[in-house]
N, C-alpha and C positions, 0 to 999 in steps of 0.2 A: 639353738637355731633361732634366726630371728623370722618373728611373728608380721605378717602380713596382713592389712584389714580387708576384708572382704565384705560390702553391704549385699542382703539378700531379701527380697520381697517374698511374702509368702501370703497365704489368706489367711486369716484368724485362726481358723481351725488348725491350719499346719503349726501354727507359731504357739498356740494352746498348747498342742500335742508335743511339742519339742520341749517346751518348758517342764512338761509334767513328765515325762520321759527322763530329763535330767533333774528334776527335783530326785525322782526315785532313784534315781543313782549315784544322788551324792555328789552329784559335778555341774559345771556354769553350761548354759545352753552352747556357749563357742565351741569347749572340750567337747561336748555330746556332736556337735557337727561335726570337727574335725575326726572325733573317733571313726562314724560312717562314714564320713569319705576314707580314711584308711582302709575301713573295712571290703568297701565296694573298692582300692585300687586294686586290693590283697586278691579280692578273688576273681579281678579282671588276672590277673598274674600265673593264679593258681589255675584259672581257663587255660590260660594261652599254653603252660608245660603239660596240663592233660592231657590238651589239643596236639602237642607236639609230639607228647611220647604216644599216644595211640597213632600219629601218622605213620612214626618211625617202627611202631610193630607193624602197620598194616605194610609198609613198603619198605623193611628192611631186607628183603629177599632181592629187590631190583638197585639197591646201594651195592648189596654184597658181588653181582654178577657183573655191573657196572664197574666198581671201585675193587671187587677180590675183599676178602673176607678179612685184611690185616691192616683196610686202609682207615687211617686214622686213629687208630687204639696205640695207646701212651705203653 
């Protein structure tokens, strides 16, 4: 995939702390950022199906009576 540059300001302390963060992990401060931001899209992602499948237990009794208990299953 091709790589996009992104410039980011930070205060000393953050850009310390990112450095020493990926020094300990073996990897360039870029990877270390990009890994978090996957990490923070992963668990926007993994919110939203939580989110989803608790709606659909809390209201799957009003789909069932509305739509009948066969609508939409494969």
């Amino acid at each position: 995939m091709p790589k996009t540059q992104l410039n980011v300001r930070v205060d000393e302390e953050t850009a310390r702390a990112a450095r020493e963060r990926a020094l300990a992990r073996g990897m360039s401060v870029n990877r270390y950022i990009e890994e978090l931001v996957r990490q923070d899209v992963g668990e926007a992602g993994r919110t939203f199906v939580d989110s989803a499948a608790d709606f659909m237990k809390n209201y799957e009794s009003v789909f069932t009576e509305e739509f009948g208990p066969e609508r939409g299953r494969s």
